[in-house]
C-alpha positions as CSV (number, residue, x, y, z in Angstrom):
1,X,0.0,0.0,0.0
2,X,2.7,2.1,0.9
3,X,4.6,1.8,-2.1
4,X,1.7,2.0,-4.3
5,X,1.1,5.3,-2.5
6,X,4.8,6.8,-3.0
7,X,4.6,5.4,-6.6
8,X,1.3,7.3,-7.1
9,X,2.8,10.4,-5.9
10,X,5.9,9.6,-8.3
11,X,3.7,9.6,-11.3
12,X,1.5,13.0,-10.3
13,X,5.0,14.8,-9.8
14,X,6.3,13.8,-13.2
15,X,2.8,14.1,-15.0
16,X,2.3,17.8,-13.4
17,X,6.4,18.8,-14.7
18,X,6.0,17.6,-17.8
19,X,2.3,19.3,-18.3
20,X,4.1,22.6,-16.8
21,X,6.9,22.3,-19.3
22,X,4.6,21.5,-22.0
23,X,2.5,24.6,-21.5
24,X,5.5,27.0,-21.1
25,X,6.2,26.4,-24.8
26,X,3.5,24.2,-26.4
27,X,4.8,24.5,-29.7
28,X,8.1,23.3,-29.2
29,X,6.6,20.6,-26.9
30,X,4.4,19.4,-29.8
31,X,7.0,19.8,-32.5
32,X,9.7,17.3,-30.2
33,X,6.7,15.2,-29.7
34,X,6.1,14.2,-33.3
35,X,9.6,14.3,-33.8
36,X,10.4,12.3,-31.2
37,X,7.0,9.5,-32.2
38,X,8.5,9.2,-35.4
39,X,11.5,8.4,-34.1
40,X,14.1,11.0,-36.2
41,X,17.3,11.3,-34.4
42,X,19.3,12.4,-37.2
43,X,21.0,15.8,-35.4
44,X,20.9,17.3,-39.5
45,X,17.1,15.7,-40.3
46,X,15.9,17.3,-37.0
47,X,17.7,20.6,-37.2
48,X,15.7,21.2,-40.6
49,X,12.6,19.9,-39.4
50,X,12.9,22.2,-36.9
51,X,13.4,24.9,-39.0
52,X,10.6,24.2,-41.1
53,X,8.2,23.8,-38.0
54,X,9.1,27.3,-37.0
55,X,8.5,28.8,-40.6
56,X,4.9,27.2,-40.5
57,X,4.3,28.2,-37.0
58,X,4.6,32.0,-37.7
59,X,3.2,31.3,-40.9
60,X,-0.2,29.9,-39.2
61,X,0.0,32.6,-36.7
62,X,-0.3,35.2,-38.9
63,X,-3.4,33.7,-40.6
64,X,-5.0,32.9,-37.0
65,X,-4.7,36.8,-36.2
66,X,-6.0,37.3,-39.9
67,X,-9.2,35.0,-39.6
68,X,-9.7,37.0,-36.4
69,X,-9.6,40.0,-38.0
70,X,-11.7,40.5,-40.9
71,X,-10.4,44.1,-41.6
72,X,-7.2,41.8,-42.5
73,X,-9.3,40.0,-45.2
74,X,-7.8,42.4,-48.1
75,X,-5.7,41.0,-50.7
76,X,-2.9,43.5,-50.6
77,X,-2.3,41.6,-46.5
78,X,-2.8,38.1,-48.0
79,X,-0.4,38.6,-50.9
80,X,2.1,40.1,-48.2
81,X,1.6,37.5,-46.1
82,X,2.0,34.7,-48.6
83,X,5.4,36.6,-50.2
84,X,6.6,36.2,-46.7
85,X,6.2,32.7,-46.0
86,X,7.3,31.6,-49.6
87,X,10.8,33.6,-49.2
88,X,11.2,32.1,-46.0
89,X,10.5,29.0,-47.6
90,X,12.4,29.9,-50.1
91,X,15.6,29.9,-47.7
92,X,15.5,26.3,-46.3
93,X,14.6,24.7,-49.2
94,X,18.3,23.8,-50.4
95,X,18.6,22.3,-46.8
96,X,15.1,20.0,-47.3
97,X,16.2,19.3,-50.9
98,X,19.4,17.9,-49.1
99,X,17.4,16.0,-46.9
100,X,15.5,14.4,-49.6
101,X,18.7,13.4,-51.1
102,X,20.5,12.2,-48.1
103,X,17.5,9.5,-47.8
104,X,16.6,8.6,-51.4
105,X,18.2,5.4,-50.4
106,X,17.0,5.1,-47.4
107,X,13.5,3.9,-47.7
108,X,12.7,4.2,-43.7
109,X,14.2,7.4,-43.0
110,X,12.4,8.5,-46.5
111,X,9.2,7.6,-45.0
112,X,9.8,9.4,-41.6
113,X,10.6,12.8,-43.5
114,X,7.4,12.3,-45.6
115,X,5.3,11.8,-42.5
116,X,6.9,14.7,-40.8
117,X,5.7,16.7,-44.2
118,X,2.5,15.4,-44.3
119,X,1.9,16.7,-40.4
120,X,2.8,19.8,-41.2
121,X,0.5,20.2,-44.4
122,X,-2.1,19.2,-41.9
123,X,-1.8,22.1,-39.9
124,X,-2.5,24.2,-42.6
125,X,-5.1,22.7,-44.0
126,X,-6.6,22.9,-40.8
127,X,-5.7,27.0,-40.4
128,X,-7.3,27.3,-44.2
129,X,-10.6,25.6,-43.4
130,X,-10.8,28.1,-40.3
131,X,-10.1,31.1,-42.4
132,X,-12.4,30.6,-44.8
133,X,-15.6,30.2,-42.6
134,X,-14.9,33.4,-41.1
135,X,-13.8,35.1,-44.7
136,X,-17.8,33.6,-45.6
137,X,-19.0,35.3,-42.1
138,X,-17.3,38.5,-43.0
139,X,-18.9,38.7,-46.6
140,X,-22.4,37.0,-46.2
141,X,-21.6,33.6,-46.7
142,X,-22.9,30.6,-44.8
């Protein structure tokens, strides 16, 4: 009993540091956690991931404060805010090209990479579909 009490305690300490770290920086938490399930330990792989995560992130930001802003909804912002994201595409791509390289190959790292790309795309579908129910709010759609 005792040990399953001291255990117990064990188990709430470690769930309520980890759920404190998470929350301190939840996009880094969630960007190590798919990292991590798809198991890329690559120190090169991760470090461009990484980099593409980030240039998503702010990417996906900036259309979350524009779907909450309809006074955003103007092309002119869109057009700026899709120039920015393709030139800072733009920069990493030689690395991701490398990448894709590096594991032509390798059929099982290939796959990781691809998986890792295909998360990513979800996001912003997922952003998209939010913007565009509030650009049909904004102009008389359903």
């Amino acid at each position: 009993m005792r040990t399953q009490l001291k255990l117990s305690l064990f188990v709430l300490l470690a769930v309520t540091l980890i759920s404190v770290s998470a929350k301190a920086q939840p996009g880094a938490a969630r960007r190590y956690k798919v990292l991590d399930s798809l198991k890329i330990t690559d120190p090169d792989e991760r470090k461009v991931l990484e980099l593409y995560d980030d240039v998503i992130t702010d990417y996906l930001i900036a259309w979350k404060d524009l779907a909450a802003d309809p006074k955003k909804f103007n092309a002119t912002y869109r057009n700026e805010l899709d120039a920015k994201y393709k030139a800072r595409s733009k920069e990493i791509q030689p690395s991701v090209d490398r990448l894709k390289n590096k594991f032509q190959g390798n059929y099982a790292e290939a796959m990781k990479f691809a998986q890792y790309m295909t998360y990513e795309s979800q996001r912003l579908m997922i952003i998209y579909s939010k913007y565009q129910q509030q650009y049909l709010k904004a102009y008389g759609g359903h």
